[in-house]
DODO-675555 format. One line per 8 residues: their letters; for each residue x, y negated, z of N, C-alpha, C. Coordinates in pm, whole numbers. Atoms other than C-alpha are relative to their C-alpha. Layout:
N
A) X/Y/Z/X/Y/Z/X/Y/Z | ... .
This chain:
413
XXXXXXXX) 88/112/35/15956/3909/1354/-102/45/-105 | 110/-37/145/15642/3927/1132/5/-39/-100 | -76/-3/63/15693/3987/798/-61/-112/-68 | 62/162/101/15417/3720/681/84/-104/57 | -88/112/-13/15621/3473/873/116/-21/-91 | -119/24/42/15946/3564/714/-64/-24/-174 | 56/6/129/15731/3570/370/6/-136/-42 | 30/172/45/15602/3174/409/154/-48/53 .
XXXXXXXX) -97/98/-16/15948/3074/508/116/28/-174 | -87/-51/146/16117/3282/176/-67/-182/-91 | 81/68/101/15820/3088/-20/82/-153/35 | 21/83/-10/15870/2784/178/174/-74/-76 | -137/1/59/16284/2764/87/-17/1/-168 | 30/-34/169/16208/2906/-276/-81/-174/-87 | 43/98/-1/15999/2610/-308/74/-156/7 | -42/125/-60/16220/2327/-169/117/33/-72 .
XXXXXXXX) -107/-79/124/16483/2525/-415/-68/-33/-153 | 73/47/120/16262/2411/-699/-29/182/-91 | -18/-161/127/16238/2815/-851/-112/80/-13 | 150/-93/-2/15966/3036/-942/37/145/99 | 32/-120/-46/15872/3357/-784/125/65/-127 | -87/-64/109/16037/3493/-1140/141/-17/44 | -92/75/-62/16322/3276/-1053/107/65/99 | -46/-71/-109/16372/3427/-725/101/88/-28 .
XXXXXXXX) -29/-109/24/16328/3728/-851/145/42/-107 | -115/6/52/16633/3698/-1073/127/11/54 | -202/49/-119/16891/3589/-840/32/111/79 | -34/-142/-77/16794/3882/-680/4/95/-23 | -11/-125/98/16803/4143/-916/-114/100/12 | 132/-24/17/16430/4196/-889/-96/-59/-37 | 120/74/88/16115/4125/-1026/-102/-82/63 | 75/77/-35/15856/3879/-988/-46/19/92 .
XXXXXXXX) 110/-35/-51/15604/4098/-837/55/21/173 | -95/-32/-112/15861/4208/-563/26/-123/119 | -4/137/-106/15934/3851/-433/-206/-49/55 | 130/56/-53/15533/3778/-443/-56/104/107 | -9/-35/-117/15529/4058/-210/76/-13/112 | -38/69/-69/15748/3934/9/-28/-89/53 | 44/121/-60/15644/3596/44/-157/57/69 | 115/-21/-98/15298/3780/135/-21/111/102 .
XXXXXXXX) -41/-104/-107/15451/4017/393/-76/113/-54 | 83/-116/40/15298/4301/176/93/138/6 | -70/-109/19/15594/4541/157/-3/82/104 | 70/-104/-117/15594/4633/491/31/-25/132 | 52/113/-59/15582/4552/846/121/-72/58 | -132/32/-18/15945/4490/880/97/1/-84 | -94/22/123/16152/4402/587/102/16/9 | -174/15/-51/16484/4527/566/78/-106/-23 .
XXXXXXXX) -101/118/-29/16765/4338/676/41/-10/-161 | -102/53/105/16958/4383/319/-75/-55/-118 | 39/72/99/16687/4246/109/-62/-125/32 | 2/146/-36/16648/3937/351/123/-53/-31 | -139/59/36/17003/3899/277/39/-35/-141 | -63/23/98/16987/3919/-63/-116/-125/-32 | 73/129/2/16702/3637/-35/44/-164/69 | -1/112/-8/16863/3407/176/137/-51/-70 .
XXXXXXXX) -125/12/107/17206/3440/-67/-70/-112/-141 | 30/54/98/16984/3384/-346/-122/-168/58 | 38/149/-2/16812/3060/-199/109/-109/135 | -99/98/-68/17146/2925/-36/-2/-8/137 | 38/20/-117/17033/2959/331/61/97/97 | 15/-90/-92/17147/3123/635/-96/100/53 | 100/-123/-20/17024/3432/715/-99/-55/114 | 78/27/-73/16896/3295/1027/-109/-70/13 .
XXXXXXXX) 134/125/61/16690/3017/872/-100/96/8 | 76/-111/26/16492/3325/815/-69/54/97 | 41/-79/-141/16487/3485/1152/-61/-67/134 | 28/55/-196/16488/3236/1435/-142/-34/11 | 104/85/-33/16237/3089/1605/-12/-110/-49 | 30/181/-16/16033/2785/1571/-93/-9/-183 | 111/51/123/15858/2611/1248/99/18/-115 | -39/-22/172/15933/2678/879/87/-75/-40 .
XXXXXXXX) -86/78/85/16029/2377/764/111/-47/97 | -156/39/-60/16368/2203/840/33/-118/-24 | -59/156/-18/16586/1865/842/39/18/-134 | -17/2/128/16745/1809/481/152/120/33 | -51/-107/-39/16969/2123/468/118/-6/-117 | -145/55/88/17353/2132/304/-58/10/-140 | 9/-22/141/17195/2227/-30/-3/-102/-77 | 62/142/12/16984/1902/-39/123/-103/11 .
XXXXXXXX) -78/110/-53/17240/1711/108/138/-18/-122 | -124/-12/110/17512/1807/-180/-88/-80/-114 | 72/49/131/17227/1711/-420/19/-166/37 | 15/161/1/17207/1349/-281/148/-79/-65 | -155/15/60/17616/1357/-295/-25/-38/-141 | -7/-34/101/17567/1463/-645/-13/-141/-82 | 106/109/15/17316/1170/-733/101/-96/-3 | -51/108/-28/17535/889/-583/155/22/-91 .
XXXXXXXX) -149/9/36/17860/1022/-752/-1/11/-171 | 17/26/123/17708/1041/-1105/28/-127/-71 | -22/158/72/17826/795/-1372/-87/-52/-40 | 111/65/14/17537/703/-1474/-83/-77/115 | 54/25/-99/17392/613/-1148/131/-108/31 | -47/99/-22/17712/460/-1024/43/-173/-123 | -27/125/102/17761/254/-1375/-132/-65/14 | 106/85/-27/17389/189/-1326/-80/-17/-194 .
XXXXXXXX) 27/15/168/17318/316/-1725/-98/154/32 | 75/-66/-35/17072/571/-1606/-91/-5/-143 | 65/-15/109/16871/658/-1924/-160/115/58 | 126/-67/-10/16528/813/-1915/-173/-59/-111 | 89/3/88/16219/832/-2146/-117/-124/102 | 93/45/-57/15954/577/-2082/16/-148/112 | -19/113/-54/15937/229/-1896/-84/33/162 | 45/-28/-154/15911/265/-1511/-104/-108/73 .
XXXXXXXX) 103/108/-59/15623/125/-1298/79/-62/128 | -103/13/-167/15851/-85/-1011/-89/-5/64 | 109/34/-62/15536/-138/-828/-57/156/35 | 58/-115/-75/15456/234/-797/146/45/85 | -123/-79/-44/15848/309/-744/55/-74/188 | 27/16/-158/15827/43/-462/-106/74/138 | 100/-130/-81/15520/282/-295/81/96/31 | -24/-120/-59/15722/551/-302/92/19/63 .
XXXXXXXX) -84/69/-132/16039/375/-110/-63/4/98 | 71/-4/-166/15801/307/150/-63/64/23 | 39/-160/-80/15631/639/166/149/65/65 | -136/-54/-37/15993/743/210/53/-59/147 | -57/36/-89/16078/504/449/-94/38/170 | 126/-72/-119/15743/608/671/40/98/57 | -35/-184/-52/15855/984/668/102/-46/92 | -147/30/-78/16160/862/823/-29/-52/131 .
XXXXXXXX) 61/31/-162/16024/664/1099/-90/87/65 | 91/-124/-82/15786/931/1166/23/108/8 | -77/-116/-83/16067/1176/1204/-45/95/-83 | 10/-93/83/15954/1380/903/144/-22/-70 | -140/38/46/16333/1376/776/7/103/-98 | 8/-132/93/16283/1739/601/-85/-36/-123 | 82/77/201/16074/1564/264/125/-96/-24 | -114/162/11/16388/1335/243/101/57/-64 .
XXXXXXXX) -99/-41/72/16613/1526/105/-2/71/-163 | 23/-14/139/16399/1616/-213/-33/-136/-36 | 46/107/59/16252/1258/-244/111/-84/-40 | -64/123/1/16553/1029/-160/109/67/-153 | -74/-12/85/16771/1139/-514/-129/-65/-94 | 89/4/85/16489/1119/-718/-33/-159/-18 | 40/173/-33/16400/736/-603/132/-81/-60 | -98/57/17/16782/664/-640/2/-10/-161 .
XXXXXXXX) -4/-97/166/16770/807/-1032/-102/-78/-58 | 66/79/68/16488/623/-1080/-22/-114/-2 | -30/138/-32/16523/305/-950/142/-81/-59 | -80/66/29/16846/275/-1095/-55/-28/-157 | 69/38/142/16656/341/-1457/-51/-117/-20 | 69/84/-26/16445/85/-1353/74/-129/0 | -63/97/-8/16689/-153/-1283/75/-82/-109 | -97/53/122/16853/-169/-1623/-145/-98/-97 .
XXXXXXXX) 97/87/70/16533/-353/-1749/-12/-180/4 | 2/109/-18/16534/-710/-1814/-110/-51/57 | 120/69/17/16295/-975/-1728/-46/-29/207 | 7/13/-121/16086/-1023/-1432/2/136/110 | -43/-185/-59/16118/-631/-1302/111/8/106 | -139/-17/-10/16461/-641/-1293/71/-39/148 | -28/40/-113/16524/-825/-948/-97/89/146 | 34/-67/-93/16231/-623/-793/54/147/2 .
XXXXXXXX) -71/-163/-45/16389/-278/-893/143/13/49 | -130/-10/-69/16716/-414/-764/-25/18/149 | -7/-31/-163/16576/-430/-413/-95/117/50 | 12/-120/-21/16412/-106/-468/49/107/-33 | -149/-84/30/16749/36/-592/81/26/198 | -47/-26/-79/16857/-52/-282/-79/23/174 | 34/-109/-113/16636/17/7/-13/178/-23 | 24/-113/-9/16594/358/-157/150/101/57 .
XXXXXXXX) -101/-42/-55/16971/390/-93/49/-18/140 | 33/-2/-152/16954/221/246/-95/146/76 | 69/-102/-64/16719/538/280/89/115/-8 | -70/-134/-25/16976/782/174/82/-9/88 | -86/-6/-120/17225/658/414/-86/-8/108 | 67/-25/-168/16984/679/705/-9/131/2 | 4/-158/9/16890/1006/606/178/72/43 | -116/-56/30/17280/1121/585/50/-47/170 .
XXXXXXXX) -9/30/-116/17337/963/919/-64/82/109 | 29/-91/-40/17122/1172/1077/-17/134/47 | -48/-151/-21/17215/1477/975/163/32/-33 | -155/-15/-49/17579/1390/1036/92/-5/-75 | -92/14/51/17707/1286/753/36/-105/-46 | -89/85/22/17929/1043/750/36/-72/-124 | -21/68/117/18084/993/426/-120/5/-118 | 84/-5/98/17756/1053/243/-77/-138/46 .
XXXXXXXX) 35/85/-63/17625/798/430/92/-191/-52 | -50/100/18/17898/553/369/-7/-24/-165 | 48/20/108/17859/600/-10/-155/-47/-16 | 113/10/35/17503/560/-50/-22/-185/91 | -21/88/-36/17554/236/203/66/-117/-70 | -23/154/119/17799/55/-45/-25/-23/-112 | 53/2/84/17586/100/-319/-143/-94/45 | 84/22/-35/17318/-2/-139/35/-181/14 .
XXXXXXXX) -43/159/-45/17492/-379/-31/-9/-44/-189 | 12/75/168/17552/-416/-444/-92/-24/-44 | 101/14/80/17277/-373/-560/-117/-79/80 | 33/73/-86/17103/-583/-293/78/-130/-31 | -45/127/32/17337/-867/-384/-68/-4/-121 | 34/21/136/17209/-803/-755/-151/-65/38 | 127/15/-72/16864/-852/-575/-26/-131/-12 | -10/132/-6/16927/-1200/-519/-64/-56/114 .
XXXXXXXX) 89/-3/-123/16712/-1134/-203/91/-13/120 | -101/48/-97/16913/-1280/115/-74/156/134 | 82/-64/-117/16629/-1025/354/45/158/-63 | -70/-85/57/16749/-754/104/160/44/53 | -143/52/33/17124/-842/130/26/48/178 | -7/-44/-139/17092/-815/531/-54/92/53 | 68/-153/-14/16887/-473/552/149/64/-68 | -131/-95/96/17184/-321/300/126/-18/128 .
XXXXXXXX) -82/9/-126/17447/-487/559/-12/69/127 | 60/-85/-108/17278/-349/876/46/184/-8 | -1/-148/112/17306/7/628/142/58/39 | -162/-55/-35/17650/1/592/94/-21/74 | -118/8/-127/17770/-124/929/10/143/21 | 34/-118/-65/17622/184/1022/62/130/-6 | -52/-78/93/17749/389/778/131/-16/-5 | -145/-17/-68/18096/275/867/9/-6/135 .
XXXXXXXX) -46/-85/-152/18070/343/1186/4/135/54 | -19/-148/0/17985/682/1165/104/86/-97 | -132/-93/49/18279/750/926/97/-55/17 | -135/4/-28/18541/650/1127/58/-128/41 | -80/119/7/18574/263/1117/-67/-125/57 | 104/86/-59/18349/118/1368/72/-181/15 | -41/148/-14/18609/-214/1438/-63/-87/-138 | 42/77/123/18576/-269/1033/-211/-45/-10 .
XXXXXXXX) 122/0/-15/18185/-205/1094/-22/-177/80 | 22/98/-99/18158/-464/1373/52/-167/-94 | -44/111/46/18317/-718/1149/-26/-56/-124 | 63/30/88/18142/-665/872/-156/-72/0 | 175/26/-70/17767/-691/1056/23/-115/14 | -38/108/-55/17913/-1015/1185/45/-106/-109 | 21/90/101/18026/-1143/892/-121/-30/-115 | 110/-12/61/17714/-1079/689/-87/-73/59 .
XXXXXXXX) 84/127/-105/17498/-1294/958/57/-107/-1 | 27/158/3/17678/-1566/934/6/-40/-176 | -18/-13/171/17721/-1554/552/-160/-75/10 | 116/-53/42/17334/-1496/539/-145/-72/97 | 27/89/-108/17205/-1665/865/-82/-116/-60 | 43/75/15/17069/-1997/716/-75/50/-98 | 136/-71/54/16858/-1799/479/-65/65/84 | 105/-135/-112/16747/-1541/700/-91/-128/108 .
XXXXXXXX) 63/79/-62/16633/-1812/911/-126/-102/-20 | 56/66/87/16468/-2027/641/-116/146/-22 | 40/-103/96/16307/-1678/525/-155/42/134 | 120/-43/-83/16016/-1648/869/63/142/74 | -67/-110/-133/15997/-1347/1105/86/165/-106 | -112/-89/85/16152/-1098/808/165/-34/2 | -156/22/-1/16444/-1289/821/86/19/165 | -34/-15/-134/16433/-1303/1186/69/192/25 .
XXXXXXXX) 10/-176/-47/16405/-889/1220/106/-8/-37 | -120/-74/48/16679/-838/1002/138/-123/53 | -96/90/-51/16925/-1095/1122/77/58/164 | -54/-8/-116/16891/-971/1476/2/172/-56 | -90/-112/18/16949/-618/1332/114/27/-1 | -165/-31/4/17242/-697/1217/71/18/119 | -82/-13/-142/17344/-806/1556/1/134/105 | -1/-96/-42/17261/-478/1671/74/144/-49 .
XXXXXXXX) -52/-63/57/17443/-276/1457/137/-37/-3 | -150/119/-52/17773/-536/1530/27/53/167 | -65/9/-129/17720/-441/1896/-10/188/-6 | -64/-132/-9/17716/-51/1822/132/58/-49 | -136/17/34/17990/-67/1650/96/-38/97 | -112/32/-128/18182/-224/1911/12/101/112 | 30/-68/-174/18043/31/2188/99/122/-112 | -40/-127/55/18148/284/1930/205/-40/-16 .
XXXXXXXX) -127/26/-19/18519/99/1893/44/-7/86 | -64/-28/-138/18610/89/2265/42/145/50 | -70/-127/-33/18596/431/2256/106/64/-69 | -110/-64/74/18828/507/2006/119/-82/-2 | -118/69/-24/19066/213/2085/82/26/80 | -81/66/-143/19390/141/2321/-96/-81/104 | 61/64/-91/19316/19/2618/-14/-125/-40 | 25/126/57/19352/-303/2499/-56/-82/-123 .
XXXXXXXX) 38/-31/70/19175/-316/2227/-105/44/62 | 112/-90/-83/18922/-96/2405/-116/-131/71 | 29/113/-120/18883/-363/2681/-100/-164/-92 | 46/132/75/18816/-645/2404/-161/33/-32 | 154/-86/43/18538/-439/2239/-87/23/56 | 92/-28/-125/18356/-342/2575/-35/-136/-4 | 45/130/15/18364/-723/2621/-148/-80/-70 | 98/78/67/18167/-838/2309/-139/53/10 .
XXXXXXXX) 109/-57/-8/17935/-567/2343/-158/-74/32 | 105/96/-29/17681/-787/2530/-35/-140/-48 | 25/102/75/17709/-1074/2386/-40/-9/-95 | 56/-35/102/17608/-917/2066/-142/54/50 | 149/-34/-87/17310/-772/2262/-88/-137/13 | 46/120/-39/17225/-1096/2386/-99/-59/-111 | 15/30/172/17220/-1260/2023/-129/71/-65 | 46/-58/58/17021/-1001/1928/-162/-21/77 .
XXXXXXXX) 116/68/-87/16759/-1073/2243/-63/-117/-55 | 22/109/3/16734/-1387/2162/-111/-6/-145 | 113/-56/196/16574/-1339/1733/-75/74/94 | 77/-48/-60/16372/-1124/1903/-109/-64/115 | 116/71/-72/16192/-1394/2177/-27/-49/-116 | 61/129/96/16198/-1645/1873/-90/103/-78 | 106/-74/95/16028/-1322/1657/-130/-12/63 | 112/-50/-72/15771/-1274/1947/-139/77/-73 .
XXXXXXXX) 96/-88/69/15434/-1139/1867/-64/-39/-102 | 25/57/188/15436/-1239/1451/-81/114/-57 | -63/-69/90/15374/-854/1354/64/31/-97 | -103/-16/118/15637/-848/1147/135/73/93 | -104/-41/-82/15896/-641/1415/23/129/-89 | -39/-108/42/15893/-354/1204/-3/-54/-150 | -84/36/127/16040/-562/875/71/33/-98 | -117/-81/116/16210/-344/593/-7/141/102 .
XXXXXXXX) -44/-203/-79/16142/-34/875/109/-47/56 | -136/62/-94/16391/-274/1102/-6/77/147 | 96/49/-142/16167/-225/1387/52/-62/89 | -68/107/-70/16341/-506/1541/-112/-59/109 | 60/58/-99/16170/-627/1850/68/-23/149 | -68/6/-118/16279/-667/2218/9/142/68 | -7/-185/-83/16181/-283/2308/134/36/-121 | -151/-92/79/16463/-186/2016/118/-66/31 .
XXXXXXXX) -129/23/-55/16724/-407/2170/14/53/102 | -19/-78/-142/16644/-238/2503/57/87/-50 | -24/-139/43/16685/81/2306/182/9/-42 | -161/57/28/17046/-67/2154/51/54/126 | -127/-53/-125/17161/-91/2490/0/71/75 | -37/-124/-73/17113/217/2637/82/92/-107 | -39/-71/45/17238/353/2334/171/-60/28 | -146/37/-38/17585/106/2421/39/66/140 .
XXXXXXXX) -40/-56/-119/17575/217/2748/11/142/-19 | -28/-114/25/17591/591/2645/134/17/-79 | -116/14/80/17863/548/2398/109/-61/108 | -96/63/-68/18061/332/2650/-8/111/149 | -29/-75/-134/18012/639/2906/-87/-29/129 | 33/86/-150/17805/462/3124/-160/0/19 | 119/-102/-22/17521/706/3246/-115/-69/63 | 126/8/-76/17349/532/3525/-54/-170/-42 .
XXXXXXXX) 116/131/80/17298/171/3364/-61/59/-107 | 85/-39/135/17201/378/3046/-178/40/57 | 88/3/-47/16943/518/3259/-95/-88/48 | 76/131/-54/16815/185/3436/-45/-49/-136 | 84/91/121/16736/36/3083/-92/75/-32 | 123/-55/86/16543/317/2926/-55/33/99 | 112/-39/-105/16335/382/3280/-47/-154/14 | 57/141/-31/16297/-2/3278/-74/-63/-123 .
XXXXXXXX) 70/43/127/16111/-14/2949/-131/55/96 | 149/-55/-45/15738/-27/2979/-23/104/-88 | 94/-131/59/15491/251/2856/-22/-81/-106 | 53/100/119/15335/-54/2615/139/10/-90 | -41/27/66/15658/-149/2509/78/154/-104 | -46/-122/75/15823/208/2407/-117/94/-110 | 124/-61/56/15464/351/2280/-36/-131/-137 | -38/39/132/15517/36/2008/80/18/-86 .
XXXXXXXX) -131/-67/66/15822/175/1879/-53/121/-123 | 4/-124/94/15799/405/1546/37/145/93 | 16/-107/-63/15772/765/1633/167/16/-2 | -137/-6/26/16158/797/1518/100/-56/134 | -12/92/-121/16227/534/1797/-11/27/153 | 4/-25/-127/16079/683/2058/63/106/34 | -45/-111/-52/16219/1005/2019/164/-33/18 | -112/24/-55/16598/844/1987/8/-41/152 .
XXXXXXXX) 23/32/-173/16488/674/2328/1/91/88 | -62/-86/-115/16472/985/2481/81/114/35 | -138/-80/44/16738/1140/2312/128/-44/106 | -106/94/-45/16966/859/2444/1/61/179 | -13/1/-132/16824/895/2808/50/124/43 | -39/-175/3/16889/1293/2744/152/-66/90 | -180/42/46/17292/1138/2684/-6/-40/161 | -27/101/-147/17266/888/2995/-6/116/150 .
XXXXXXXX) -46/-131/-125/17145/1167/3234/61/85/18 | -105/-95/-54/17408/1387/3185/123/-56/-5 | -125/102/-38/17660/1142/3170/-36/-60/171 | -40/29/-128/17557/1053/3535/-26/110/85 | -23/-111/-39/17537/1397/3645/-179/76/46 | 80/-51/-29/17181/1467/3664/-75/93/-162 | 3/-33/112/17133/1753/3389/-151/88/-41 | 164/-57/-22/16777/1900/3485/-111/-134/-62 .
XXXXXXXX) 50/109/72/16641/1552/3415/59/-2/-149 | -34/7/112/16863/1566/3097/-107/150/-123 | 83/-85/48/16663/1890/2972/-128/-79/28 | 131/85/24/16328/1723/3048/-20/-97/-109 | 22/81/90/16391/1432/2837/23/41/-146 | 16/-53/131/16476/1632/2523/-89/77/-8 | 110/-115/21/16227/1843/2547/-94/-23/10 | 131/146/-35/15958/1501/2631/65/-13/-223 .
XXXXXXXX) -70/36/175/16219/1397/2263/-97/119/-65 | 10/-88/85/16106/1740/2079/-193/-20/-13 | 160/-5/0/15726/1677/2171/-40/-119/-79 | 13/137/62/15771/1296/2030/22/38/-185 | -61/-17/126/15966/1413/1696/44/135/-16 | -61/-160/12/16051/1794/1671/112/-20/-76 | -141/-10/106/16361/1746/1382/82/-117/78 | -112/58/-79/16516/1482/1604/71/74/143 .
XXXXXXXX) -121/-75/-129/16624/1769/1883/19/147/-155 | -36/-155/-39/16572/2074/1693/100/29/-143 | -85/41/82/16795/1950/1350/99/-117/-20 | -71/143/65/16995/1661/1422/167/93/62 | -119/-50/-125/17401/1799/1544/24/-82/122 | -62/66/-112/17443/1532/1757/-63/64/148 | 74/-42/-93/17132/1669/1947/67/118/80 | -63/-137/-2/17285/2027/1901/129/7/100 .
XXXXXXXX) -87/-48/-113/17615/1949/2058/-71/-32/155 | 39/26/-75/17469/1810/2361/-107/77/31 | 71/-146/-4/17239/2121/2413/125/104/54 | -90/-54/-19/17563/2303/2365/86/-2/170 | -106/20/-125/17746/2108/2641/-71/30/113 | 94/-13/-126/17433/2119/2875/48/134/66 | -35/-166/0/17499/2506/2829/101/-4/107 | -183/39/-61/17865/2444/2977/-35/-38/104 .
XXXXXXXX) 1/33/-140/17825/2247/3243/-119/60/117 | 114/-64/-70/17483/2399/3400/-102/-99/-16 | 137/22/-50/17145/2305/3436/-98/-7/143 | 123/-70/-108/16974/2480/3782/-46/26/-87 | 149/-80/8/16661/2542/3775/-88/-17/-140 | 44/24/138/16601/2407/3405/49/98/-90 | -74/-62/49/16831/2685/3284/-72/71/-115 | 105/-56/58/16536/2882/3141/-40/-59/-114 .
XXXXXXXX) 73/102/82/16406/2575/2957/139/-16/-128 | -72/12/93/16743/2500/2803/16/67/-127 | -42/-115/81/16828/2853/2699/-138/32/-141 | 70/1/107/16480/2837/2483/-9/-109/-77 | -21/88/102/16527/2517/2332/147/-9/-62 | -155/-44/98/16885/2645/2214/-51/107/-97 | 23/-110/126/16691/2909/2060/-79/-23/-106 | -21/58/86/16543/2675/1871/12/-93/-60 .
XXXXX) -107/64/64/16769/2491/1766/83/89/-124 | -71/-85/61/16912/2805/1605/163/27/77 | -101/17/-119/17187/2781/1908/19/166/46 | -77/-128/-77/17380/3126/2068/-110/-75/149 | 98/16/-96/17144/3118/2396/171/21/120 .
């Protein structure tokens, strides 16, 4: 590989590592000047292997981060992802006694929630793992202020943590996810905001469903709507979005509990599935065309309940209705969807077509996904195993196509 490439990716790591060139050069038992040749492919035209090794040691990274194919930057990477840990497990943060010099602007700290929450829908997920601590840290500062502040930095305490558990969800983690989720519901009750209170809920169905406890999930989403329901309703099409979120996050949960139940048990769960769908249809005619479908970054509308239920029908195994929904969306309605949105859409249909045995179409649609959002195939694992399995079972005549979008992925070809 060329060595300026491997140079701007040193820099670009070194960088997202917060360290100087000096810095570097420390960790690595060389000098400044040494790493600034490096990063500008000056040494020579092939850098040996053992002083890429002692670069990607000293900035925490797999060697391969280094080598493979594909673009520089990356999804939020274990380093980042320990830092968010870090963040949420501090006493100060969880007591909510966060100290810091200077009186916070909530009005800029809300801007920079919703720059955050943008990147996210637009599938930039790799800035998310330096921003979302920083927002948490400071929003909780923010929060200890009396007066009139005090209620708006509670509900920008907690979408910024609704942002770390999306983020953590993404890149597969579970219990980071479920922390940053029930921080996120508290401090949203502190809010006093009912449209708050049901974005945080939505959060941490989610967030317990991906670590393990989708029945408790399903029953939490469910109880939070009706709790919350006669506000949300009172509250216009914000209350609407997030209301019928919930219900959408109540019926993944369930698709996600059938599979891990007894049959009986199983059988119940498959059941509600639609009926929570339904529910969720329904907020969605009454939302109709308000713009307000993309509410707190809900994007609640009738194309994201379509999207729901192909994603139930994938989870529940069930390939060729998964398929009929997402080929039965229009062009209009999927091309309104956040970029994030569209690329799960054809992530999902990826899932659906090889769950009904057509796996050549399943390579097409991730590889339509990678053109929509690049970090939703080529950093998420879920993507990764399912790449993997494609591998396994075969392809045909797509075989070619696979084997280079495993390579990057950073995937054994």
């Amino acid at each position: 590989m060329d060595a300026r490439v491997i140079g701007r990716r040193i820099a670009y790591w070194r960088e997202r590592r917060r360290l100087t060139q000096a810095e570097l050069g420390a960790l690595m038992g060389r000098g400044r000047r040494s790493v600034q040749a490096l990063e500008l492919g000056e040494r020579q035209a092939d850098p040996r292997l053992s002083v890429l090794e002692e670069s990607a040691r000293a900035l925490r990274i797999p060697l391969e981060w280094l080598l493979r194919e594909g673009p520089e930057t990356s999804s939020v990477d274990p380093v980042e992802l320990e830092v968010i840990r870090a963040v949420l497990q501090r006493y100060d943060v969880i007591t909510g006694c966060a100290e810091g010099s200077g009186r916070l602007d909530v009005a800029a700290l809300r801007r920079r929630v919703a720059h955050g929450w943008d990147a996210f829908q637009a599938g930039a997920i790799g800035s998310l793992g330096r921003l979302v601590p920083d927002l948490i840290t400071e929003a909780t500062r923010a929060a200890r202020h009396t007066g009139d502040d005090q209620l708006a930095a509670y509900r920008a305490l907690s979408m910024a943590l609704c942002l770390a558990e999306a983020t953590a969800i993404k890149i597969g983690s579970g219990d980071v996810a479920y922390l940053a989720g029930h921080r996120a519901v508290i401090a949203a009750e502190r809010s006093g905001a009912p449209v708050i209170m049901a974005t945080a809920a939505r959060h941490h169905a989610d967030a317990m469903t991906h670590h393990g406890q989708p029945a408790a999930a399903a029953e939490f989403a469910t109880a939070a709507a009706a709790r919350l329901a006669p506000d949300l309703l009172r509250a216009g099409p914000e209350g609407l979005s997030t209301l019928g979120a919930l219900y959408l996050k109540a019926a993944m949960a369930q698709a996600t509990a059938a599979e891990q139940a007894d049959s009986r048990r199983a059988a119940a769960a498959t059941r509600a599935v639609p009926g929570l769908l339904d529910q969720a249809d329904e907020y969605a005619e009454q939302l109709g065309d308000t713009g307000a479908h993309n509410a707190l970054w809900s994007a609640f509308c009738a194309a994201n309940v379509a999207l729901y239920r192909l994603a139930a029908h994938v989870q529940l195994a069930e390939g060729a209705e998964g398929v009929d929904v997402a080929l039965g969306m229009s062009k209009a309605d999927v091309a309104g969807l956040p970029r994030e949105r569209r690329a799960h859409r054809l992530v999902d249909l990826a899932h659906a077509y090889t769950l009904d045995g057509q796996r050549e179409q399943a390579v097409t649609a991730l590889l339509d996904a990678e053109t929509e959002a690049r970090e939703e195939v080529l950093r998420r694992p879920r993507t990764h195993q399912l790449v993997q399995d494609l591998g396994l079972l075969g392809v045909g005549r797509a075989e070619s196509r696979l084997r280079a979008l495993a390579g990057r992925c950073g995937l054994p070809g």
